[in-house]
C-alpha positions as CSV (number, residue, x, y, z in Angstrom):
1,X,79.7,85.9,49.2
2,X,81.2,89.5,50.2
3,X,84.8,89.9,50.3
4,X,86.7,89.7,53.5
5,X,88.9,92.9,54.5
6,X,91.3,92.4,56.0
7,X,93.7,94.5,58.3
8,X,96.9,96.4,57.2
9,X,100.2,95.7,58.0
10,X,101.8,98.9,56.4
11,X,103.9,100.6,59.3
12,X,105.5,103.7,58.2
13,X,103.9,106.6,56.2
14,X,100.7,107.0,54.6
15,X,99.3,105.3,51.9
16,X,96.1,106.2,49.7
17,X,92.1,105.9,50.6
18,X,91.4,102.7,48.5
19,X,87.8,102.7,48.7
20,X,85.6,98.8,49.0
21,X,85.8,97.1,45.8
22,X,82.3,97.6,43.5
23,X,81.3,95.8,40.5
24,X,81.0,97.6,37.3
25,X,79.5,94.8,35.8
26,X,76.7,92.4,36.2
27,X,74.8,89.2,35.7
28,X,72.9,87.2,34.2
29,X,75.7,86.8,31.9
30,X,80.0,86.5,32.9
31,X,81.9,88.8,32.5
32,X,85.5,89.5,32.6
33,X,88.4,92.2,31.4
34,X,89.2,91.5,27.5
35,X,93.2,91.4,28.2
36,X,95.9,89.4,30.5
37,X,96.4,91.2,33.8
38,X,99.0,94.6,33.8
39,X,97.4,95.3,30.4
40,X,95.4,98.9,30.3
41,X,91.8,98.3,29.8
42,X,91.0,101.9,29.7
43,X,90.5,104.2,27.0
44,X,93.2,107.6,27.0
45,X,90.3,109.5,28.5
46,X,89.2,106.7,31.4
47,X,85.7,106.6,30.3
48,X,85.6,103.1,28.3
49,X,87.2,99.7,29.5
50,X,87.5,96.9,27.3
51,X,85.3,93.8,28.6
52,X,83.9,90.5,27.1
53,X,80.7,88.6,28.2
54,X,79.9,84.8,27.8
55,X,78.1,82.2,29.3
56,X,80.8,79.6,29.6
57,X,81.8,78.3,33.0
58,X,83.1,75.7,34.4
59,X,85.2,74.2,31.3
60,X,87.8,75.1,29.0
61,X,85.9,77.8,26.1
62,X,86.7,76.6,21.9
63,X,86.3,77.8,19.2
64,X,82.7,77.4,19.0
65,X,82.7,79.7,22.4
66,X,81.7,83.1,20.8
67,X,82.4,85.8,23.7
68,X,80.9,88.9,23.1
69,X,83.5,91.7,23.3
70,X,82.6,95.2,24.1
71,X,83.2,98.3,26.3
72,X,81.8,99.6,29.6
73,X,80.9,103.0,29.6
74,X,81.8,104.8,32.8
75,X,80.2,107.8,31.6
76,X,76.6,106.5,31.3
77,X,76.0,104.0,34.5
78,X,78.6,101.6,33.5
79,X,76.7,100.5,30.7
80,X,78.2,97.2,29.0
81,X,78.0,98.3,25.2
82,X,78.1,95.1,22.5
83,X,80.6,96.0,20.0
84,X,82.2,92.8,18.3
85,X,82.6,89.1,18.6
86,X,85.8,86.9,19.0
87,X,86.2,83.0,18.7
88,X,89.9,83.5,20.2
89,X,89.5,84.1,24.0
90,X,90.2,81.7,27.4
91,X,89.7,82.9,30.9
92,X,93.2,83.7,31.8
93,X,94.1,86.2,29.0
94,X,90.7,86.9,27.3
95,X,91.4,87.9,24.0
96,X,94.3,90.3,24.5
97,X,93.1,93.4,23.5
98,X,95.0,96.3,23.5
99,X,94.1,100.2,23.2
100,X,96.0,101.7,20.2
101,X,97.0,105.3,19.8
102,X,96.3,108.2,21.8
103,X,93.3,110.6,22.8
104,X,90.9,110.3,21.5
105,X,91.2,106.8,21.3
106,X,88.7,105.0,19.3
107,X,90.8,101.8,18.2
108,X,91.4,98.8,19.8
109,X,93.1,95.4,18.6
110,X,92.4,91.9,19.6
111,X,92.4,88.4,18.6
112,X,90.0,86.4,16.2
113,X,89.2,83.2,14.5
114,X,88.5,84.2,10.8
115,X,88.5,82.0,7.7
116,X,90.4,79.3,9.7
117,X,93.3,81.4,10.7
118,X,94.1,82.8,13.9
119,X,94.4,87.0,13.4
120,X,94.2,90.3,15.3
121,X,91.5,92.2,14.4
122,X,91.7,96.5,14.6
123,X,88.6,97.6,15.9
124,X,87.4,101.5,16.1
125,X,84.3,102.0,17.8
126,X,83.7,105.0,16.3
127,X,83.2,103.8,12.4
128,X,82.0,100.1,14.4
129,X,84.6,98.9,11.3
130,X,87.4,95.9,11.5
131,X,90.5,95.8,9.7
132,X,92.6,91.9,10.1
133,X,95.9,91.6,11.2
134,X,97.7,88.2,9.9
135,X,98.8,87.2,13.1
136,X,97.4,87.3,16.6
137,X,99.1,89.8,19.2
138,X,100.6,88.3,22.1
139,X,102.0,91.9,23.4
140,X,101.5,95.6,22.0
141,X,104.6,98.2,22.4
142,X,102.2,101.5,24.6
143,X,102.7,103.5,21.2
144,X,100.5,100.9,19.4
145,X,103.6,100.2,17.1
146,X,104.2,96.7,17.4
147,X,103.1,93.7,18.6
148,X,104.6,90.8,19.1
149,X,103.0,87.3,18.3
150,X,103.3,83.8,19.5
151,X,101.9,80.4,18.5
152,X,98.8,80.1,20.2
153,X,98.1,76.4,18.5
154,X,101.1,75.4,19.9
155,X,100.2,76.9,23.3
156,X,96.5,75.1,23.5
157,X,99.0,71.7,23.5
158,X,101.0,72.5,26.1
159,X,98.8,75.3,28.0
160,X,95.8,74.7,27.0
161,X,93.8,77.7,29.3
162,X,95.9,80.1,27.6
163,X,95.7,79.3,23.8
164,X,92.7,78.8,21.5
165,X,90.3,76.0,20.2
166,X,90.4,75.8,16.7
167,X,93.9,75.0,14.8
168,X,94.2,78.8,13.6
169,X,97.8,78.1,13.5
170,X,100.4,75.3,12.6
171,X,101.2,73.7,16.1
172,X,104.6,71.9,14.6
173,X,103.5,68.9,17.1
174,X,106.4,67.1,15.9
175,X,109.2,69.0,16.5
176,X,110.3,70.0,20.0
177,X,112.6,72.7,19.1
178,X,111.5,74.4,15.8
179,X,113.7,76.6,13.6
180,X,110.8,78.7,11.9
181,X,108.3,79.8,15.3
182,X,109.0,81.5,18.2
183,X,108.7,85.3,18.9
184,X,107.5,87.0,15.5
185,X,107.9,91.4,15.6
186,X,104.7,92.2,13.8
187,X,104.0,95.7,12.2
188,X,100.9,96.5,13.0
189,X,100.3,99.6,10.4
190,X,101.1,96.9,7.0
191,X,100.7,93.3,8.8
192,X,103.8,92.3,8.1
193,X,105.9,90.4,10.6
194,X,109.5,88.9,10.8
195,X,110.6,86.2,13.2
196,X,113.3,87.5,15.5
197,X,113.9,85.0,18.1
198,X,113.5,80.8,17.1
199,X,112.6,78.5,20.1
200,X,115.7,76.6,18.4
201,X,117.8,79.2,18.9
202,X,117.4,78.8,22.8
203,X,117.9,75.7,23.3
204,X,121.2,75.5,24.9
205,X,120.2,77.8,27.3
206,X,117.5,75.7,28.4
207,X,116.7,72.4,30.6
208,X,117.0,69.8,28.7
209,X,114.5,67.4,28.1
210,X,114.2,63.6,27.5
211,X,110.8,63.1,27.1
212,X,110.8,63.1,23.1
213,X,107.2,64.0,22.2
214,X,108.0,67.0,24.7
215,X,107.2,70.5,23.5
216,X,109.0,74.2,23.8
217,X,107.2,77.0,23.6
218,X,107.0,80.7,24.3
219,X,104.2,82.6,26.0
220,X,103.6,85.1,28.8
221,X,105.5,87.8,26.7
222,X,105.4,91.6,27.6
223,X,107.2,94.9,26.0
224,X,109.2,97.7,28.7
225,X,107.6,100.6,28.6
226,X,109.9,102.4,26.4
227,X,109.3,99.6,23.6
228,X,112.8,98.8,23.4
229,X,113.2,95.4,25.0
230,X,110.4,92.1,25.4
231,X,110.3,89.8,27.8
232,X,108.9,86.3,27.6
233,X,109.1,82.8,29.4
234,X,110.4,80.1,27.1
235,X,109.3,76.4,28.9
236,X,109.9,73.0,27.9
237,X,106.8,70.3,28.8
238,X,106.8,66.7,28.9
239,X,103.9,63.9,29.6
240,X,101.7,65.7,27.3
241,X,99.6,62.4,26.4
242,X,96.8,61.7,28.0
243,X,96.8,64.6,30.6
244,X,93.6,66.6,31.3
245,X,96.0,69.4,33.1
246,X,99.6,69.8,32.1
247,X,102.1,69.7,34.9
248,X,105.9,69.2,34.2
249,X,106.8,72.2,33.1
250,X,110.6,73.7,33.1
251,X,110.5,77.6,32.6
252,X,113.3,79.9,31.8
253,X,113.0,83.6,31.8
254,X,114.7,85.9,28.7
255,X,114.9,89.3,27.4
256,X,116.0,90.6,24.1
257,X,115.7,94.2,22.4
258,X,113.1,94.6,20.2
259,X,114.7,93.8,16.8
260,X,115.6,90.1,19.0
261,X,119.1,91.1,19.6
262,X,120.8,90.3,22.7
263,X,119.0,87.7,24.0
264,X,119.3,87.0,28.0
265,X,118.3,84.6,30.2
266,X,117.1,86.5,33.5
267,X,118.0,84.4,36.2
268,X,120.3,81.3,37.7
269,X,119.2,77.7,36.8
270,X,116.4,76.8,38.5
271,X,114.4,80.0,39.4
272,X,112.3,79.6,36.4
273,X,109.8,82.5,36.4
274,X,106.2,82.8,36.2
275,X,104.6,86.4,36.3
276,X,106.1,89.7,35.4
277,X,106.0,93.4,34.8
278,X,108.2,96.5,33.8
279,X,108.8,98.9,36.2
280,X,110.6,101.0,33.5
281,X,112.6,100.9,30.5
282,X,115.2,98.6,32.4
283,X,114.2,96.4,35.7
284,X,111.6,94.4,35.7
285,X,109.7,92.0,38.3
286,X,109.1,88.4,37.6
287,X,108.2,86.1,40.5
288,X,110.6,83.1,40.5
289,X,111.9,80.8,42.6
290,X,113.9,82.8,44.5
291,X,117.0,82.0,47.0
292,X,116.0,78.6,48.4
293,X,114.1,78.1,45.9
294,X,110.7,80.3,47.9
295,X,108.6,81.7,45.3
296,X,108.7,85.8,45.6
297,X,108.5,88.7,43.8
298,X,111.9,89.5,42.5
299,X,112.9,93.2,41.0
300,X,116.2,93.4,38.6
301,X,117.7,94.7,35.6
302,X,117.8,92.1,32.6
303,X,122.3,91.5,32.5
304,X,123.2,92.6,35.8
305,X,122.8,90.5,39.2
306,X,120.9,93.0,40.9
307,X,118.2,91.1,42.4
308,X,115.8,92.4,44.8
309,X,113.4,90.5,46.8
310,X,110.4,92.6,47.4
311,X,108.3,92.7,50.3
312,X,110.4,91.9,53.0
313,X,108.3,88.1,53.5
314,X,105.4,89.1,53.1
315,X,105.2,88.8,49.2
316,X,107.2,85.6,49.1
317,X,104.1,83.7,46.6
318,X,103.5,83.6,43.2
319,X,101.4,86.1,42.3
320,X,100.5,89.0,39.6
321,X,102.6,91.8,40.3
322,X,101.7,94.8,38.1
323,X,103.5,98.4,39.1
324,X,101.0,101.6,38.9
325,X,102.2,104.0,36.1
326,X,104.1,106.4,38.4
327,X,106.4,103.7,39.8
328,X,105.0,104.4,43.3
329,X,103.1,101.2,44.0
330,X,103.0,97.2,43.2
331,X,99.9,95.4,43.4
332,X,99.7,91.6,44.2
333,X,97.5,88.8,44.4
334,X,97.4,85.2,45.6
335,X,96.1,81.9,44.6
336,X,93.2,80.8,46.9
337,X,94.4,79.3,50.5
338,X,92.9,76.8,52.3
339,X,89.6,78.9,52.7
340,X,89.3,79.4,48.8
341,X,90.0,83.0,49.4
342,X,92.3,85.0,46.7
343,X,94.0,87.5,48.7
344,X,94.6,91.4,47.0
345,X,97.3,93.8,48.7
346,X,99.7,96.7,47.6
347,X,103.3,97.4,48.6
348,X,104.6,101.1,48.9
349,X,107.9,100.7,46.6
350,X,109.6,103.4,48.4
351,X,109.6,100.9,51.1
352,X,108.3,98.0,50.9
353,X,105.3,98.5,52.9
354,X,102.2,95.8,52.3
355,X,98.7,97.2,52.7
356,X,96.4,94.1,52.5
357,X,92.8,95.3,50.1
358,X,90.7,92.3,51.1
359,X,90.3,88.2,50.6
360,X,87.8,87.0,48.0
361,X,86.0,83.7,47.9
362,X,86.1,81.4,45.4
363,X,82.7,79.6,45.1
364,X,83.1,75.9,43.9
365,X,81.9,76.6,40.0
366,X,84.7,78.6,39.9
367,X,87.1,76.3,40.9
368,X,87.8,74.3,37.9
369,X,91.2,74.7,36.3
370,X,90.9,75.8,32.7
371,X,88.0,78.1,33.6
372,X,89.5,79.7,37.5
373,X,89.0,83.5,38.2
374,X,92.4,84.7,38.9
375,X,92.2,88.6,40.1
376,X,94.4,89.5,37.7
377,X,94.6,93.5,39.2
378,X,95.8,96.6,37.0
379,X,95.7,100.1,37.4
380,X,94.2,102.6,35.5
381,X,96.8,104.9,33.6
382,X,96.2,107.9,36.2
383,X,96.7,105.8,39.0
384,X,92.6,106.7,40.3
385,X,91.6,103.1,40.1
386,X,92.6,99.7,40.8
387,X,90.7,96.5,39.1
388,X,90.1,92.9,39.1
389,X,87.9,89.9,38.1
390,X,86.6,88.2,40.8
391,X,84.0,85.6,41.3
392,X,83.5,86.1,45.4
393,X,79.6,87.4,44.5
394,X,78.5,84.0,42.7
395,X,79.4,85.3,39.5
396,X,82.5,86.4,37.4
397,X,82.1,89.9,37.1
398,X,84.4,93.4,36.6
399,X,85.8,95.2,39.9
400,X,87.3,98.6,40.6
401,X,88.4,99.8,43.7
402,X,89.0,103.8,43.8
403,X,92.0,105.0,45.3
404,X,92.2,108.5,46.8
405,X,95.8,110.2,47.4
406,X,95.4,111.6,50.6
């Protein structure tokens, strides 16, 4: 099934040539970019991008799931080259890799299962050698610093598409707000980490629960662009027993510096938040339940009440907003409407103008919660290329769509 284009609704000025989106991957086997959306995938020099390939559908991967992980090779055909394996991975995030240094860039780091323990692993394709991290990255500063890590145990209990199979971690499954887990500033030169911000330690600044088997957590975290600041959700979950899919959720959005100083909580009770990225080294967009409570996409600066709802309407969803590098452009996507198509579109910053990219299908296989293909789109550094998973072919596969400044 071929995507659906669909017609613009941009108004004023000219945007870039995007070209039809073509795979640069293919079957038999899945595959899908080895990081969260708004993460680079691309090497400094745009020739590899970082992709893993399994067989699983239709169900939640474990630890018994080995996904190949590997690069594509823009320079030779968009050859998938086998380089590693990883046991930590799920269909939303992958595996989190991240590219580390700068040109020529050779390393990457991503998460692993090994000897029981849940780890980042260093990878440089150039020596094909690995070096473990004790803890597994949940973000990476761009200088390829410091990560941040997160309990991803405790996150297969209470979002179970977005941690791992296998116990690598103490989940602390009896204790709702811990004193000793939450966001953890990891070195990534020695491995050593220090926790900088306790789930405890937000407590009062979150809804309250009742439920007393309930969970908090933190996930979805994400440095600015300068490396100075973090953002992460922090949610509460109740009704965890017995539930195939975990619903009851209460989210609350929060920023801190880097050392996990001056914590803030982003926005008035009962926005929540749900999908984010830095513009620059101070405002951010999250999508959140906005005035009325309508989901959109909401720009501001973490302290300050400077909210702006962008799009004018037309990108009042939640969806994953990711900015291109310049600060010119937002891309966007949708959940599937009632025609199981996932819609793609970017909005001019400058103002606000929506050019829609196409509607994908969603065959049935794909449908399945733990295991959905969410688009997911990021740019490439330079701003050339614009990317996605998408499954509207029959089969979960690697997109780019060039973009030509006219």
């Amino acid at each position: 099934m071929v995507c659906t284009v669909l017609a613009g609704v941009a108004l004023a000025g000219d945007f870039p040539v995007f070209s039809a989106p073509r795979a640069i991957t293919s079957g038999p086997k899945d595959h899908l970019f080895a990081s969260y959306y708004a993460i680079n995938a691309w090497s400094a020099d745009g020739r590899y991008a970082t992709v893993l390939e399994t067989d699983v559908k239709n169900r939640l991967p474990t630890e018994q799931d080995v996904a190949v992980l590997g690069v594509v090779d823009a320079q030779d055909g968009n050859r998938f080259i086998p380089l590693t394996e990883t046991r930590c991975w799920n269909f939303q995030e992958a595996t989190m890799a991240h590219w580390l240094g700068t040109a020529p860039q050779t390393q990457f780091i991503f998460n692993d299962l090994v000897d029981g323990r849940f780890v980042s692993v260093v990878y440089d394709m150039e020596k094909r050698t690995r070096r473990v991290v004790p803890f597994p990255v949940s973000a990476v500063s761009q200088d390829g610093r410091w990560a941040v890590s997160i309990n991803y145990a405790r996150l297969r209990l209470t979002r179970p598409d977005y941690g791992y199979g296998g116990n690598g971690q103490d989940a602390r499954v009896d204790t709702v707000w811990p004193e000793d887990d939450g966001l953890w500033l990891v070195n990534l030169a020695n491995g050593e980490a220090r926790l900088i911000v306790t789930i405890a330690s937000v407590r009062d600044r979150m809804p309250q629960v009742k439920d007393p088997k309930a969970l908090a957590y933190f996930c979805h975290t994400v440095f600015s662009r300068d490396g100075s600041k973090i953002f992460w959700l922090a949610r509460t979950v109740e009704n965890l027993a017995g539930q195939k899919v975990v619903r009851k959720w209460e989210t609350t959005s929060f920023t801190c510096n880097r050392d996990g100083s001056d914590v803030r909580r982003c926005f008035p009770d009962g926005w929540g938040g749900s999908h984010f990225n830095w513009l620059d080294g101070d405002r951010l967009m999250v999508t959140a339940k906005y005035k009325d409570a309508v989901w959109s996409h909401v720009l501001f600066t973490p302290g300050k009440e400077d909210y702006t709802r962008l799009g004018k309407g037309l990108l009042d969803f939640d969806g994953h907003g990711v900015f291109s590098d310049d600060g010119k452009w937002m891309a966007t996507d949708t959940y599937p409407d009632r025609l199981s198509e996932r819609k793609l579109m970017v909005m001019r910053m400058a103002d606000h103008a929506v050019l829609p990219l196409g509607g994908f299908f969603v065959p049935e296989l794909y449908r399945e919660q733990y295991s959905r293909c969410d688009l997911h789109p990021r740019w490439r550094p330079d701003g050339k290329m614009l990317a996605f998973n998408s499954v509207h072919e029959g089969s979960r596969q690697v997109y780019v769509i060039d973009v030509t400044v006219k």
